[in-house]
C-alpha positions, 0 to 999 in steps of 0.5 A: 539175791534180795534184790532179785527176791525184791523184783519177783514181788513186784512183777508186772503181772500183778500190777495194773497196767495204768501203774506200769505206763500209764494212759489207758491200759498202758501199752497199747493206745494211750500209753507213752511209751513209743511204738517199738516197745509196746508189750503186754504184762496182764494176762500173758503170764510175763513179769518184769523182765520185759523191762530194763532194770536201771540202778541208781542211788538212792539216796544222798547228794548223788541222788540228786544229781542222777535224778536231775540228769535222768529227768534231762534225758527224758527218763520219766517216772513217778517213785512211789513212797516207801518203795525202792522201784519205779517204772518209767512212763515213756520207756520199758524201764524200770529204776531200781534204787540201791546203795550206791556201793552195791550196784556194781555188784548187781549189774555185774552179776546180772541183777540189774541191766545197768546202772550209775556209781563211781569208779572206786566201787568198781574197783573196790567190787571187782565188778566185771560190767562195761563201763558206757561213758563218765558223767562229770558228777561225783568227782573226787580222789580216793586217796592215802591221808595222815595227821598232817606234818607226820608222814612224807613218804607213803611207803613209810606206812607200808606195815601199819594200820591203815583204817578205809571203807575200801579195803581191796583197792588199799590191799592191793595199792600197798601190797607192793610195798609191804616187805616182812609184815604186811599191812594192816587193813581194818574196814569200817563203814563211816567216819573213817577221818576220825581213825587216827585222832581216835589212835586206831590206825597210823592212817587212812584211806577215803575220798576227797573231794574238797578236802574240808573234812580231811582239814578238819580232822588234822590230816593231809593228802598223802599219796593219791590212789586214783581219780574217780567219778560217776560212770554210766555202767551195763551189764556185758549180757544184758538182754537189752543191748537196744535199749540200753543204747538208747539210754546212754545216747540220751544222756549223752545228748543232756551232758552235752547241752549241759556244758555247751551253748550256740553261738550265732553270728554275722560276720565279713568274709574277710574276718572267717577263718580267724572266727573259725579258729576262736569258734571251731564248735564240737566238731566244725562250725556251720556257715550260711552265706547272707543276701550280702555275698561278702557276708555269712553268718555262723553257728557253733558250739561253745563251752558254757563256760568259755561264752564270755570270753569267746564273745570278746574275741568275736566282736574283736574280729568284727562280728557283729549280732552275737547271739547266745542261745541255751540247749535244752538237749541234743544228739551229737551222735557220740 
């Protein structure tokens, strides 16, 4: 494959080591990367296969948000212009950018190790990979739209022309419902809202995620495919199944104190189990007893979201000294 062409270029053998990990010669003494993956390139003949290769987007608003989360999760690197790989400084990895439509593709049939796309390229490549965990980034619907007050019943466009950039997921969505003449379905890359004002097709199959350019261009919602969000995906035979835990665990850690806060608080024996039911944490809160016997002080997980509201109620209950405090990042052991 290109991507596989790609890579043999960039092997590791022909790089200097500084440019692999940094520090001195880059895997010994002075280099980052923790003890247990300490490996050799110049010299032994070995290239880039020594490391995972992660592919993520490498472009666009998604782009951001992975390298926000990667960045979370202690994955570091340095992307040099122009080139589309860049080798971690920390871990033996190696970040491979590509369209985010191809890269459950690629780890599926083994190019990369692991990667970072939605579940509607899933399920539009047909990739076979494992999906580790949802990320909570790039939500959104892949769903049947028309001009708005033409269509109510999604059946009736079964046998006409429907124009999406996922031509599989709508075969096989209206295929049970084709009956003499089957549907047609015409695949094109971009602007696919302006199908129907444009008379090429009755209606259409996209995305949305706030519904603004679906308003815009005279269509609605009808019918909902599916529900789709970013995944943290591997290849079944990858040859780093170590790593690639050590991975999904640490960006497990980030999302986590992405969404949570530690709550901390005193609080009257008498007062505990109500306090207990208004802050259960992820899995049960921690309880200390104080110098005051009747007397504890409590620690739990909150949702970020929830820290007002749940504060309220604390005080309500009699806690006193609430305290919030942000999660840089943790291990839950999920």
């Amino acid at each position: 494959s290109a991507l596989v062409g790609g890579m043999a270029g960039l092997s590791a053998a022909a790089t200097p080591a500084s440019e692999c990990h940094g520090g001195g010669s880059g895997h010994g003494e002075g280099s980052k990367l923790p003890r247990q993956y300490a490996h050799t390139h110049m010299g032994s003949g070995k290239t880039t296969s020594e490391h995972l290769l992660f592919g993520v987007p490498k472009k666009g608003r998604l782009h951001e948000k992975v390298k926000k989360m990667l960045d979370g999760a202690g994955i570091e690197y340095s992307r040099p212009d122009r080139l589309d790989i860049a080798h971690c400084s920390n871990l033996p990895i190696s970040i491979v950018f590509l369209p985010a439509s191809d890269i459950a593709t690629y780890v599926g049939e083994g190019n990369v190790d692991m990667g970072i796309t939605g579940e509607d390229i899933i399920g539009e490549s047909e990739a076979d990979v494992e999906v580790l965990m949802k990320l909570g980034i790039g939500k959104c619907r892949l769903s049947v739209q028309a001009p708005v007050g033409q269509v109510t019943d999604v059946r009736s466009l079964a046998g006409k022309r429907i124009v999406t950039s996922f031509p599989q997921l709508t075969r096989r969505y209206f295929s049970p419902m084709d009956s003499d003449q089957p549907t047609q379905i015409k695949c094109i890359s971009g602007s696919v809202e302006a199908s129907c004002g444009l008379g090429l097709a009755d209606g259409i199959v996209d995305l949305v995620e706030t519904g603004t350019t679906m308003r815009a261009a005279g269509l609605e919602e009808v019918s909902t495919i599916m529900k789709t969000e970013c995944v943290l995906i591997a290849n079944k035979s990858t040859s780093h199944p170590e790593l690639v835990e050590t991975i999904r665990k640490r960006i497990a850690g980030y999302l986590t104190a992405t969404k949570y806060v530690m709550v901390t608080y005193n609080i009257h024996r008498s007062g505990l189990e109500i306090a207990k039911q208004i802050t259960p944490g992820k899995k049960s809160p921690s309880i200390m007893p104080l110098e005051r016997s009747d007397w504890v002080a409590v620690s739990a997980l909150v949702l970020k979201k929830e820290t007002s509201s749940v504060m309220d109620e604390l005080e309500k209950n009699g806690a006193t000294d609430i305290l919030v405090t942000s999660i840089v990042n943790s291990r839950m052991g999920d």
